[in-house]
C-alpha positions as CSV (number, residue, x, y, z in Angstrom):
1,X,71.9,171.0,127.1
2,X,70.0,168.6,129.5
3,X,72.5,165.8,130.9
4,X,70.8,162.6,129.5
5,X,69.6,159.9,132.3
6,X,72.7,158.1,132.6
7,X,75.5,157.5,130.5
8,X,77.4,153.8,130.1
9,X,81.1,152.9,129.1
10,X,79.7,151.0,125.4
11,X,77.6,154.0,124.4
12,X,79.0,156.6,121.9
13,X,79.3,160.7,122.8
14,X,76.5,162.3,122.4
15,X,75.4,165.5,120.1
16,X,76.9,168.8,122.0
17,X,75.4,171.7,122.2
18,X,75.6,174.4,119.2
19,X,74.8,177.2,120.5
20,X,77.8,178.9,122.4
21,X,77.7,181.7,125.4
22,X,80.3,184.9,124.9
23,X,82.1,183.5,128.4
24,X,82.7,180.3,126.3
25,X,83.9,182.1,123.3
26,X,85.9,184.1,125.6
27,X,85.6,187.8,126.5
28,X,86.6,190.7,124.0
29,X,89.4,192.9,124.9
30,X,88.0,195.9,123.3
31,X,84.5,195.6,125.9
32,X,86.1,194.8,129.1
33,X,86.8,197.8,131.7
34,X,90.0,197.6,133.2
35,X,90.8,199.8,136.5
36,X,94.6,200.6,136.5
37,X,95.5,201.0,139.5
38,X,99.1,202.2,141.5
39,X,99.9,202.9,145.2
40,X,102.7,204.7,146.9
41,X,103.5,203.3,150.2
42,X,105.9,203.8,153.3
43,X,107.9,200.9,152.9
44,X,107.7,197.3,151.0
45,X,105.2,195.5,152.6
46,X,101.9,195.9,154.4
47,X,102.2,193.1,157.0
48,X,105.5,194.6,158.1
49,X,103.9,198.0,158.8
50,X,104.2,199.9,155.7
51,X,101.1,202.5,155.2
52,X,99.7,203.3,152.1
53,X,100.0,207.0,150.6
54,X,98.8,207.7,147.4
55,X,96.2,206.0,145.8
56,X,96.1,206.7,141.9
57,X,93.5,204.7,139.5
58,X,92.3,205.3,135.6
59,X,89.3,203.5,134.3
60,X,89.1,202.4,130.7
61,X,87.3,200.5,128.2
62,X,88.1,200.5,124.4
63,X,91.1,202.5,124.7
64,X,89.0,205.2,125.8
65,X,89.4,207.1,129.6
66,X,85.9,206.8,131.4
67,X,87.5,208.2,134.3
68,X,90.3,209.0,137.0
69,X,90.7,208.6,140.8
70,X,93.1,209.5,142.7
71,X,93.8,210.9,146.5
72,X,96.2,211.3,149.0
73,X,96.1,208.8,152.2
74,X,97.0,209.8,155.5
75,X,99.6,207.1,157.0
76,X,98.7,208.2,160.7
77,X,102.8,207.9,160.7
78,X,106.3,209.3,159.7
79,X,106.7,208.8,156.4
80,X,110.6,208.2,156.1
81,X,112.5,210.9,154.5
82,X,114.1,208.5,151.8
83,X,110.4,207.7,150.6
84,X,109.7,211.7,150.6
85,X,112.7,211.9,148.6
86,X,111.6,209.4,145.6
87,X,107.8,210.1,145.7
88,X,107.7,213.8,147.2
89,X,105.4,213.3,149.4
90,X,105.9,214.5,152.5
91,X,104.2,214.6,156.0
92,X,102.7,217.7,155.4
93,X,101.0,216.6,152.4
94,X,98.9,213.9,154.0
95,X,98.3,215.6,157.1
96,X,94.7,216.4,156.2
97,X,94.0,213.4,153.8
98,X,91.4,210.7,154.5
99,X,93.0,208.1,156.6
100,X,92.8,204.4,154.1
101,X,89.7,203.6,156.4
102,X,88.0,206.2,154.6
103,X,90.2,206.2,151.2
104,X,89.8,202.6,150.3
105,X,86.2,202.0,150.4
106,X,86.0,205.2,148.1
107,X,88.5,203.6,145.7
108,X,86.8,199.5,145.6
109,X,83.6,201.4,144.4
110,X,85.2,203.6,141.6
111,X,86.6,200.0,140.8
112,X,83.4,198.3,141.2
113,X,82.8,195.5,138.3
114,X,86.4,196.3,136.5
115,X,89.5,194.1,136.0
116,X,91.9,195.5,138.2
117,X,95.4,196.3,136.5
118,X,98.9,196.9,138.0
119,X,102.3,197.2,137.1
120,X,103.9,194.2,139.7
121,X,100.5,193.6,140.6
122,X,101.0,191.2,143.6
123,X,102.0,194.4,145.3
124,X,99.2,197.1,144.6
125,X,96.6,194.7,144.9
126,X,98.5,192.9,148.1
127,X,98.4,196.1,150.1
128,X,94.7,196.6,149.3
129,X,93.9,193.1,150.2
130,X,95.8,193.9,153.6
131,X,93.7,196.6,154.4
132,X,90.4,195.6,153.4
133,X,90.8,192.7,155.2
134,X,91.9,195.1,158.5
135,X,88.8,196.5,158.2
136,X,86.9,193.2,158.1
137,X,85.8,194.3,154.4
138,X,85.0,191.8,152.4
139,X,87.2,191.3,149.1
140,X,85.7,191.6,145.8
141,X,86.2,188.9,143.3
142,X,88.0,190.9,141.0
143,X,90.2,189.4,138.1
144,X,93.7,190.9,137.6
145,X,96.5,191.5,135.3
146,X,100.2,192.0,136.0
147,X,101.5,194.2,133.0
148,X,104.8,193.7,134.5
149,X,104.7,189.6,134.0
150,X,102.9,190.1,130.4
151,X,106.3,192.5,129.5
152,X,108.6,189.6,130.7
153,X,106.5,187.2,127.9
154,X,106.5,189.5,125.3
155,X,109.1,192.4,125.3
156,X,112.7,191.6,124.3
157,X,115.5,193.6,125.0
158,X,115.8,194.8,121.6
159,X,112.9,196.7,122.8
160,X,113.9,197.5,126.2
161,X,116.7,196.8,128.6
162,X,114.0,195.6,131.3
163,X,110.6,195.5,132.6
164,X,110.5,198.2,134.5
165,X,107.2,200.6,134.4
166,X,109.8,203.7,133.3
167,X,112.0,201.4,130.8
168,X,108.3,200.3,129.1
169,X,106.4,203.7,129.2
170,X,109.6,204.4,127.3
171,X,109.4,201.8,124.5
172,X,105.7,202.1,124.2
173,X,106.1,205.7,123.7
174,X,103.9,206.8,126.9
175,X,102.6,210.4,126.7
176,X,103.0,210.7,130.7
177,X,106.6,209.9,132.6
178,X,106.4,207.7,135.3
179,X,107.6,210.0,138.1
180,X,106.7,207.5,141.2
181,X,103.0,209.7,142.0
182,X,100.1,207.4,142.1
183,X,97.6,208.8,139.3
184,X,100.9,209.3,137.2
185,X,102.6,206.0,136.8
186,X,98.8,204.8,136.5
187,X,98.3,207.2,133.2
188,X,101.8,205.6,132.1
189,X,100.6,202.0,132.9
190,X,97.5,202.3,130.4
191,X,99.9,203.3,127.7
192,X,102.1,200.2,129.1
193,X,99.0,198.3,128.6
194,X,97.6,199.4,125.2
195,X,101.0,198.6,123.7
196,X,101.1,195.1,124.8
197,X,97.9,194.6,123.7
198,X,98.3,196.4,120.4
199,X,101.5,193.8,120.3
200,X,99.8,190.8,121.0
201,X,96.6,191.7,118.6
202,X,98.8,190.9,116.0
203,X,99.6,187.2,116.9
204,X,95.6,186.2,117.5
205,X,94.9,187.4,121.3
206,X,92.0,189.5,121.2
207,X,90.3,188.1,124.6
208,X,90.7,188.4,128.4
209,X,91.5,185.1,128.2
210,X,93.7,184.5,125.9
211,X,95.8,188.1,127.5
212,X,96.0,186.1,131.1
213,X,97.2,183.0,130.0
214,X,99.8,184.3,126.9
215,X,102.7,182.9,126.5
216,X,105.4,184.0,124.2
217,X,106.6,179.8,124.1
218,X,103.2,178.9,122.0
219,X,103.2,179.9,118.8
220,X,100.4,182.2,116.9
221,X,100.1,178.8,114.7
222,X,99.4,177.5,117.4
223,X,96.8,179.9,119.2
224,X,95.4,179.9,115.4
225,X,94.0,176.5,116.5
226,X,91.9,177.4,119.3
227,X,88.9,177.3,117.3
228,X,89.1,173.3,117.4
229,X,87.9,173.7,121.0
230,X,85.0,175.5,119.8
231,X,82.7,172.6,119.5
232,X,83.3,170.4,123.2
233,X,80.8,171.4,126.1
234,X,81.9,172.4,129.5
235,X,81.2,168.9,131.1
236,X,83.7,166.5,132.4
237,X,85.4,164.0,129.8
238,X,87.8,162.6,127.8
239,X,90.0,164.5,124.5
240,X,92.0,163.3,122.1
241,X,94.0,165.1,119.9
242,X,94.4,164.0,116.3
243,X,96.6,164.5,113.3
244,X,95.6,164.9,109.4
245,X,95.2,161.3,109.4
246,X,93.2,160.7,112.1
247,X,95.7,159.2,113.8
248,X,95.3,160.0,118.0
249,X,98.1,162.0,118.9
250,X,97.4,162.4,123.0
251,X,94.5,161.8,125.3
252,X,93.7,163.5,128.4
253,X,91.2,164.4,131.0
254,X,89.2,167.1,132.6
255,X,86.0,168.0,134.7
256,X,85.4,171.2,132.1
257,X,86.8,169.7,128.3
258,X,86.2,173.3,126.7
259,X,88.5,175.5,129.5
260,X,90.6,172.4,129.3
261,X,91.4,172.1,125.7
262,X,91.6,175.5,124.9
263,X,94.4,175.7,127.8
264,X,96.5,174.2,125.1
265,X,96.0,177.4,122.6
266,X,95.9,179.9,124.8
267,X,99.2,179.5,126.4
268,X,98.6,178.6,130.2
269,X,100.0,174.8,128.7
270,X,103.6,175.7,127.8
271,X,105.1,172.7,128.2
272,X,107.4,171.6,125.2
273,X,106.4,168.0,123.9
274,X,102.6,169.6,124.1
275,X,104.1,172.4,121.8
276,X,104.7,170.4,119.2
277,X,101.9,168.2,119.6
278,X,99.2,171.1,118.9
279,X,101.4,171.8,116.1
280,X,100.8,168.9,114.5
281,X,97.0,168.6,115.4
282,X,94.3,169.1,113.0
283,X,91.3,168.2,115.3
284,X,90.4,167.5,119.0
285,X,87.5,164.9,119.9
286,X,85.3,165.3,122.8
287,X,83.8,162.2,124.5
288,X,81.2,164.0,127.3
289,X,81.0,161.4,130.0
290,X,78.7,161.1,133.0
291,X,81.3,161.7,136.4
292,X,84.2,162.7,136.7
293,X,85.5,159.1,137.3
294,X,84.0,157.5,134.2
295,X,86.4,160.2,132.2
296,X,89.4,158.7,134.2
297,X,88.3,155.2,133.3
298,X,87.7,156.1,129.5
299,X,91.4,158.0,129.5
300,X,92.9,154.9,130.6
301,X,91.3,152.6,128.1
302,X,92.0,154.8,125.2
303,X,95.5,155.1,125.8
304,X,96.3,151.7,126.4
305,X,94.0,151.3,122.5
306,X,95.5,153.8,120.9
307,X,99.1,154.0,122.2
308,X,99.2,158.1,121.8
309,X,103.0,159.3,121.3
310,X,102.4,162.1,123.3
311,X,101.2,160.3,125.9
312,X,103.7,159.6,128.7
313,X,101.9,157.3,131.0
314,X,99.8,154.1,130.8
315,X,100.2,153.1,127.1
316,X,101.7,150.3,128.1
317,X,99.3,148.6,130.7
318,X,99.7,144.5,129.2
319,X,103.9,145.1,129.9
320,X,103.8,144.5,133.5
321,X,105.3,141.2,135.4
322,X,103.6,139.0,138.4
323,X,105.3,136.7,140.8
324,X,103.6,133.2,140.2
325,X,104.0,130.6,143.0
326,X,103.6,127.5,141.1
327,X,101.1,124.6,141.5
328,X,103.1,121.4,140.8
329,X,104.8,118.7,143.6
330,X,107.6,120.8,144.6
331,X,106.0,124.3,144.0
332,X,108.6,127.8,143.7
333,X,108.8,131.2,142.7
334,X,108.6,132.1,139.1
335,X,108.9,136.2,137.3
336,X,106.3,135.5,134.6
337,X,104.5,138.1,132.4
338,X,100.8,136.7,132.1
339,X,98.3,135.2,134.7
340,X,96.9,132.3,133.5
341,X,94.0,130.0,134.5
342,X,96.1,127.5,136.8
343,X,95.1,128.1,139.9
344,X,98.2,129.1,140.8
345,X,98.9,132.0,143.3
346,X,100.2,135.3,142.0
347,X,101.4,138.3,143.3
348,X,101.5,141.8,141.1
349,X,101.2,143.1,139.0
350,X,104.2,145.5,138.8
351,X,104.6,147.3,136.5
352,X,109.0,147.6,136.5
353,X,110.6,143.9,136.5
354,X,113.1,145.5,138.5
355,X,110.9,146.0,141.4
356,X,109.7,142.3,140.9
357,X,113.1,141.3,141.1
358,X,113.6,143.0,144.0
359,X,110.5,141.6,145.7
360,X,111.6,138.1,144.7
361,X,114.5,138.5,146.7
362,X,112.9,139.2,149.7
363,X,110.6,136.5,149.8
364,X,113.7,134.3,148.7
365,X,115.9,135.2,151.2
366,X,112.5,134.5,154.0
367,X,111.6,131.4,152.6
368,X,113.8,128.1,151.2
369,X,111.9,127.3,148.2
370,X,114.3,125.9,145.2
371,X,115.1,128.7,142.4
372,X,115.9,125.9,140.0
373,X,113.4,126.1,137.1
374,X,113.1,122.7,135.9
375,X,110.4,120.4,136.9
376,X,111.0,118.2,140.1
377,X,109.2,114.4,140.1
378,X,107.5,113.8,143.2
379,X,110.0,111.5,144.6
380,X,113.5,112.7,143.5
381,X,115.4,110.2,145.5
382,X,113.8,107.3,143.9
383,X,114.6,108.7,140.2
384,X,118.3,109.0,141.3
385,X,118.4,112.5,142.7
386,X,121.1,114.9,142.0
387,X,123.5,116.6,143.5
388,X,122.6,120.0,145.4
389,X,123.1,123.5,144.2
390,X,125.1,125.8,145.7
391,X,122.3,127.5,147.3
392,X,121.4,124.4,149.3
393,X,125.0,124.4,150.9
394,X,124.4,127.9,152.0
395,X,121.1,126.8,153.8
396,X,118.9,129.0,151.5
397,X,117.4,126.2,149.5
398,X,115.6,123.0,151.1
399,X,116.8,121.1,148.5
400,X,114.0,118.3,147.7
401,X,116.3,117.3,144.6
402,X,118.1,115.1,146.8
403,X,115.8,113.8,149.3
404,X,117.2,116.6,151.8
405,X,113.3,117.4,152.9
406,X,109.8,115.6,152.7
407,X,106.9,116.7,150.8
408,X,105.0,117.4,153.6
409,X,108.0,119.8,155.3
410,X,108.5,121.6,152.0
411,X,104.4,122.3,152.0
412,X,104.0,123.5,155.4
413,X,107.3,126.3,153.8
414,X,105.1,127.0,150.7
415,X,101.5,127.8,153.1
416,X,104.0,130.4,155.3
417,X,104.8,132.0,151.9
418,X,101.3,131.4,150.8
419,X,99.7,133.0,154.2
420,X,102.2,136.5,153.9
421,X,101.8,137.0,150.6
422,X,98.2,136.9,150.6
423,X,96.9,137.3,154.7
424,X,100.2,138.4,157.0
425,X,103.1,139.7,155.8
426,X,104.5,140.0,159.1
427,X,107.9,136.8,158.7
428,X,109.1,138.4,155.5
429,X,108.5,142.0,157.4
430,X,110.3,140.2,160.5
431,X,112.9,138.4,159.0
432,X,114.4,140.9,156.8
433,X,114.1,143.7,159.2
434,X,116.4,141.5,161.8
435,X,118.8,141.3,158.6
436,X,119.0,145.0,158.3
437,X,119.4,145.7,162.0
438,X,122.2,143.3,162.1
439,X,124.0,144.9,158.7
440,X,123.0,148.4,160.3
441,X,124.9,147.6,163.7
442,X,128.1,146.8,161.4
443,X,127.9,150.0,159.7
444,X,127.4,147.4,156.4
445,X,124.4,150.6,155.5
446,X,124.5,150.0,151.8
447,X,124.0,146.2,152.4
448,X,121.3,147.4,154.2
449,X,120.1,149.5,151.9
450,X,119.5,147.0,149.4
451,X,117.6,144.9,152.0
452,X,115.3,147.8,152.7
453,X,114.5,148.2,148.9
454,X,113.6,144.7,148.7
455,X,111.5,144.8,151.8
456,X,109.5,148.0,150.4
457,X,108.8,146.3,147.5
458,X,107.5,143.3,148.6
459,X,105.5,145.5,151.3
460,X,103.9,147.5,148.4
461,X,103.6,144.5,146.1
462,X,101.2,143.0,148.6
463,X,99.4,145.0,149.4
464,X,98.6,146.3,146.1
465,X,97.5,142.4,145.8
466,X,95.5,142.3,148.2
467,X,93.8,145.1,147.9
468,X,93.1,144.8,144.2
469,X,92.1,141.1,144.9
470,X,89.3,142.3,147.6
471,X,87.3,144.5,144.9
472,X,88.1,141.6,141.5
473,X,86.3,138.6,143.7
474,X,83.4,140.8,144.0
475,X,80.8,139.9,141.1
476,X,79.1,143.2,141.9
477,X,79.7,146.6,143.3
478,X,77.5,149.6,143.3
479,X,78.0,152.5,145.3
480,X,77.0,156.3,145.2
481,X,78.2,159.7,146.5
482,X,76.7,163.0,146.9
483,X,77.9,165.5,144.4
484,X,78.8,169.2,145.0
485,X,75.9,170.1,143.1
486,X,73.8,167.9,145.4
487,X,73.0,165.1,142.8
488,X,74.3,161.4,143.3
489,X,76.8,160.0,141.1
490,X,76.4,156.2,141.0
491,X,78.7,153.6,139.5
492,X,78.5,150.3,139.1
493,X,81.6,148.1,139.3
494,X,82.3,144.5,138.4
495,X,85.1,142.2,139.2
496,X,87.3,145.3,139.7
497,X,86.1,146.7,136.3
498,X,83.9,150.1,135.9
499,X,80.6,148.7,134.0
500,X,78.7,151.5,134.2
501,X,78.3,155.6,135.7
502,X,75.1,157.9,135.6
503,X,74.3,160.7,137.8
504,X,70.5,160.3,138.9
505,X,68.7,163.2,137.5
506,X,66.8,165.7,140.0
507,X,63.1,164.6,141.0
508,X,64.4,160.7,139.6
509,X,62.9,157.9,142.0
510,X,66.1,156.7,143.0
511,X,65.9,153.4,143.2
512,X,64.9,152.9,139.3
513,X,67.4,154.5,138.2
514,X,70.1,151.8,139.8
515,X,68.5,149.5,138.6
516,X,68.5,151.2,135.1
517,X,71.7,151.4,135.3
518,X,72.2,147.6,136.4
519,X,70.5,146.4,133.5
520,X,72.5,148.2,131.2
521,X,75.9,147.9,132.8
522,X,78.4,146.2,130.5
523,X,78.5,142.0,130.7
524,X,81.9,141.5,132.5
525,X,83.1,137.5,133.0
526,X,85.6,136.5,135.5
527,X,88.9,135.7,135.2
528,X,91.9,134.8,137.3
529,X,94.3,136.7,139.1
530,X,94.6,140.3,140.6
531,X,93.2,142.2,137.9
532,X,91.1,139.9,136.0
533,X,88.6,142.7,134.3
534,X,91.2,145.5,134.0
535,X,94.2,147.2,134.6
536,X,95.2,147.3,137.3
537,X,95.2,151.0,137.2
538,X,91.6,151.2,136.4
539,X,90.8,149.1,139.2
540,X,93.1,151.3,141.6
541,X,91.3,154.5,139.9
542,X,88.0,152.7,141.2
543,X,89.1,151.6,144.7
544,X,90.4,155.3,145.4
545,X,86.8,156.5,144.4
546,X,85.3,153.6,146.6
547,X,87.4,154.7,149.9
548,X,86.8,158.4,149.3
549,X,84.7,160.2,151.8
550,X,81.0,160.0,151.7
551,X,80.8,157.0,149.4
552,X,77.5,155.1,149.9
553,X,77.3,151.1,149.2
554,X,74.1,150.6,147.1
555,X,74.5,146.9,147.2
556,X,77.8,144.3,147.1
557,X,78.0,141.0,145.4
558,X,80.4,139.1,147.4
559,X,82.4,139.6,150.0
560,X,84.2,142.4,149.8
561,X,87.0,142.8,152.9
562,X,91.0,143.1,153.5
563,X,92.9,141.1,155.8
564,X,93.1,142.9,159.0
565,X,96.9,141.8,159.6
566,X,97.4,142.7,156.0
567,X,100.3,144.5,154.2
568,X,98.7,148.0,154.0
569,X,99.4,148.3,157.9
570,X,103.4,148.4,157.3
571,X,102.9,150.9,154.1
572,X,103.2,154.0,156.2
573,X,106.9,153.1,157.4
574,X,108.0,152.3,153.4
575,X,106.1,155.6,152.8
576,X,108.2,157.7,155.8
577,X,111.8,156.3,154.2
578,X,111.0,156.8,151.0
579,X,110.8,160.4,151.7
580,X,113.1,160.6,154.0
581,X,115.7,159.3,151.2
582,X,114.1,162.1,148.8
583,X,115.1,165.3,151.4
584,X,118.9,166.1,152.0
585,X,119.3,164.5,154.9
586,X,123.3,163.2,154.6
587,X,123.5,159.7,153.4
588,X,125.6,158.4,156.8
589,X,122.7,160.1,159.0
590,X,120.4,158.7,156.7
591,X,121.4,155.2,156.9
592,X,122.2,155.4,160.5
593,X,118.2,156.5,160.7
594,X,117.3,152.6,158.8
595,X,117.4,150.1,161.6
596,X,115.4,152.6,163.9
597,X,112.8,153.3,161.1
598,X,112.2,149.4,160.6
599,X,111.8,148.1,163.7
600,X,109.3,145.4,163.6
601,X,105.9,146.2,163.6
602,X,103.6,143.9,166.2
């Protein structure tokens, strides 16, 4: 199917294609050649020295033998006499046998254009690798199956006390014994294989496919839905699963939406809660979009319409929190849960109200502002003031509700809060990182704990702000990048908010097609705050696009631009703890670590 011209966020899905390739119905069992392939060796691994000394190989297709391959290898060393023991093999044997520079291109072209097959595959195919790469041979690209991790998914030890080749050739009822000889425990590792696939024939996997990625964890109710994965193109999107009703039941993502959703039916998705969400699908929905952004975008929007159970993440974007600094005579801090058109100053969003709290804290302890809630008159004294709070005795309010500071004194506090949160972060940075170095020299390291919690929240708060705020003031955005496939994906971006995508087609003039796409870009109005268009993860979704290498800026409406002295500069030290806390480092070492970690940054 030709990709149309471009594609917007208002426009509905388009028709997919209905005509379907055999790779996209997936690859019958019964036509594929498999090469099944086993080594005997000198030791346990190649890099270590071990040689290779029998190579043994059967070729089938259909449960048929199209042919054998098998030949001694000359180690050009001892072969230990514990090894001679369990393979009989000895030196004598190999003495005349092609040395592996001669014996492994013979095998790769009896193997030629097969799907390799081994019992503990990573080994076989391992030492192969090893010494084709010696040789400076290139590696073909074959596929491969472990029957040793298929056993582990499907046989139980009713059926056999373990997974080894001899304990399965056993319980499949192998007409040769594995007797650790190359071209033997091959022969035994067909029957191996035919019984697993006889097995799984019986629960619905009759493709290449659906063998690789089994999994004993989804049920055959649930590969019996693959089919509804049948009908969505190989393009990148958005799905959502549905129940009988209709009702969306989980919505995800994904540059290829076929491979994707038929992951979930084919076993390489095992995790629980998806499980029982395929159980209770009845049909999948496809929306093809344009880039592989516009599918993040849609995923977002959907979730936070639809609210899927399934869904984890992002259902939930409206319950977030901002820090508001209020515009009235005696402005101060306020938690509030919506922006509104005030022209007030706000800082957010976050998205726990335990991190705002936290963040509150910080810029309380760096700044005086009253925490009282109730409205102030201009001139407290001359309505007959009140007493102070308790927080004014301990010099952390100014306390204008009893005359204790002038208006003009309490705004010159509110622009220093004013110029960190938004410009330079550097007092609060300052101020609380003396605090910590102070508690940290007392050994107080808990104390300073919780000052370097509220101090990475604030950090990350503003900068989030800041950043966010430098894309939302911008009417206009569009910018382009270079593809893998060499075409340009283009969006267009206003106020924060994705308006439009398209790729340009090959041979377009470039030029109309922006401005195509201009025209017909959604209508987005302005609105206050941080994220005045979107979410706030949308617009993050967008900015990490925007940075990403190789964007070009078409045009810009607005000033776009960060302050140079802004937050982002002290992330990377937040960034350093934080995962200095998450390794297991002891907690005294840890803390002792703090002070240094924050020293001020100038």
């Amino acid at each position: 199917m030709e990709p149309t011209p471009h594609r917007f966020l208002g426009e509905a899905p388009g028709r997919w294609e209905s005509q379907r390739s055999f790779d996209e119905l997936g690859r019958p069992l019964r036509d594929i050649t498999f090469c099944v392939v086993d080594l005997e060796t000198t030791g346990g691994s190649a890099e270590g020295g071990a040689m290779i000394t029998e190579i043994g190989a059967v070729k089938v297709r259909g449960g048929e033998v199209l042919g054998e391959f098998q030949t001694l290898v000359n180690p050009c060393t001892e072969i230990p006499a514990f090894i001679a023991v369990l393979t009989g093999i000895s030196n004598s044997m190999v003495a005349d046998a092609p040395p592996i520079e001669s014996a492994l291109p013979a095998f790769l072209e009896f193997a030629a254009g097969t799907v390799l097959v081994a019992h503990n595959a990573p080994f076989d195919v391992g030492f192969l690798r090893y010494f084709a790469e010696q040789q400076g041979r290139a590696w073909p690209r074959f596929e491969v199956l472990d029957t040793a991790k298929l056993a582990r998914r499907v046989v139980t030890r009713d059926d056999a006390p373990n997974c080894k080749l001899s304990s399965l050739a056993k319980a499949f009822n192998s007409t040769t014994t594995p007797n650790h000889r190359a071209l033997s425990d091959a022969r035994a590792t067909v029957d191996v294989l035919h019984g697993l696939m006889e097995r799984l024939g019986g629960v619905g996997v009759h493709t290449l496919e659906e063998l690789q990625t089994f999994s004993s964890r989804v049920t055959s109710a649930q590969r019996r839905k693959r089919h509804l994965a049948e009908a969505l193109p190989h393009a990148p999107g958005v799905y959502l699963f549905r129940d009988d009703r209709s009702r969306v039941l989980y919505v995800g993502t994904s540059r290829d939406l076929r491979t994707r959703v038929r992951s979930y039916f084919t076993a390489s998705e095992t995790r629980s809660r998806m499980g029982e969400m395929v159980g209770i699908a009845s049909s999948v929905d496809g929306i093809e979009c344009a880039t592989a952004l516009e599918a993040e975008v849609r995923e977002l929007r959907l979730i936070a319409e639809h609210k899927p159970k399934y869904n984890r993440r992002s259902r939930f974007p409206e319950k977030v929190h901002f820090i508001k600094l209020t515009r009235e005579p005696w402005p101060r801090l306020s938690l509030v849960r919506r922006v509104l058109d005030d022209d007030a100053d706000y800082l957010g969003p976050f998205s726990s109200k335990k991190t705002a709290e936290k963040c509150l804290a910080a810029l309380h302890e760096t700044f005086p502002l009253r925490q009282c809630s109730d409205r102030l008159p201009r001139d407290p004294a001359a309505s007959g003031g009140r007493a102070p709070c308790v927080l004014a005795e301990m010099d952390r309010c100014l306390a204008p509700c009893d005359g204790s500071v002038d208006e003009s004194a309490y705004a010159a506090v509110v622009r220093q809060l004013r110029e960190s949160v938004l410009r330079r972060p550097d007092e609060v940075v300052e101020a609380i990182n003396a605090k910590m170095a102070v508690l940290a020299a007392d050994e107080r390291f808990e104390e300073a704990g919780v000052h370097r919690d509220r101090l990475a929240a604030f950090v990350r708060a503003a900068a989030r702000t800041q950043r966010l705020s430098a894309l939302t003031r911008c009417p206009e955005v569009v910018a382009a990048r270079r593809q893998d496939d060499g075409r340009w994906a283009v969006h267009v971006v206003r106020y924060g908010r994705l308006a439009a995508a398209g790729v340009i087609p090959p041979g377009a003039d470039a030029h109309s097609y922006v401005a195509t796409l201009r025209l017909s870009a959604e209508t987005v109005s302005p609105a206050p705050g941080p994220v005045p268009a979107a979410s706030a993860e949308e617009t993050e979704k967008v900015l990490r696009w925007l940075e990403s290498p190789g964007i070009r800026l078409v045009d810009v409406d607005g000033e776009w631009t960060c302050p140079v002295a802004g937050a982002s500069r002290h992330l990377a030290i937040h960034d350093a703890v934080h995962q200095s806390r998450l390794s297991l480092v002891p907690f005294g070492e840890r803390t002792r670590s703090l002070a240094t970690v924050h020293q001020p940054v100038r």
